[in-house]
Every structure is written in structure tokens, then in C-alpha cells.
N, C-alpha and C positions, 0 to 999 in steps of 0.2 A: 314679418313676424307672424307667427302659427298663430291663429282663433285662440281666444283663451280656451281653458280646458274646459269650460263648463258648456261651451258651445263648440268646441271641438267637432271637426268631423273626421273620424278615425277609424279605418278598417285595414285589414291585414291585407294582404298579397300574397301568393304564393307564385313562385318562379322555379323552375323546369330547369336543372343546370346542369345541361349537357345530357348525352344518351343515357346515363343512368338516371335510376331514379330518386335522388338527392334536390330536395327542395329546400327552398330558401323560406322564409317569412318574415316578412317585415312591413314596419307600420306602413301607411300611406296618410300625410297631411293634407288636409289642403288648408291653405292659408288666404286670407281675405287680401281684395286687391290692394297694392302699397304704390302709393302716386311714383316710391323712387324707382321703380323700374326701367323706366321710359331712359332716366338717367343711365342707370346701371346698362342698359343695353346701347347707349350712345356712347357711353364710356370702353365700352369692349367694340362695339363695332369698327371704333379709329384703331383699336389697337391691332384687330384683323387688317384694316385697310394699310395701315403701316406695313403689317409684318409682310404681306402680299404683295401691298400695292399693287402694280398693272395688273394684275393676274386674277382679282378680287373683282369683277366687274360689277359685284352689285352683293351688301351683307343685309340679310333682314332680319327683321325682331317678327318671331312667326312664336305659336302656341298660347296658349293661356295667358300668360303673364303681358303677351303683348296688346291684350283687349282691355281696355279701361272700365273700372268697375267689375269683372269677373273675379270671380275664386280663382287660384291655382295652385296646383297638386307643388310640393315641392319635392324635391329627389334628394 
């Protein structure tokens, strides 16, 4: 879940899309760490090693979200 709004931390983005010059902007959250992640990415990682199996030699929980107690940006 996002910081409430009073503590919010919210800045724009702008993004470059493609050779012309057509830019995008959009918010950027970041949201306080949530203990269900660990969950959430054990939950999807079986479901990579399933759909893979042998071929999957190894799935990790990498970025923000995987560090306990950090903020992370969400998409």
C-alpha cells in the first residue's frame, strides 16, 4: 500500500518514447516496505519454477522490494 498522502512521496517522471520527441509523464510512488512481499515473491517464484522447471536454474527476489524495511518505488 502507497504512504498516505500526507506523507507521500511523489514526483513526476518523464520518459523519452522512441526517436520522436513524444514524452510520457507520470506519477512515481514510492510506497513503505509491506512484510507481504517476501510472500508475494515466493508465491510467483514456484510459479516461474513450475512453468520452467529444469531450465529455471535459480529465480531471485532482487530490487527494492526485496530488502526489508526499505521504501520501494512501485510501477
Amino acid at each position: 500500500m502507497p504512504i498516505s498522502f500526507s506523507s507521500d512521496i511523489r514526483f513526476s517522471k518523464v520518459e523519452r518514447l522512441g526517436r520522436k520527441r513524444k514524452y510520457l509523464l507520470k506519477d512515481i510512488i514510492i510506497a513503505e516496505y509491506d512484510q507481504h512481499w517476501p510472500i508475494q515473491f515466493r508465491r510467483e517464484a514456484a510459479r516461474i519454477q513450475t512453468a520452467l522447471g529444469d531450465r529455471a536454474l535459480e529465480v531471485e527476489h532482487i530490487g527494492s522490494t526485496s530488502v526489508p524495511s526499505l521504501a520501494a518505488k512501485l510501477s
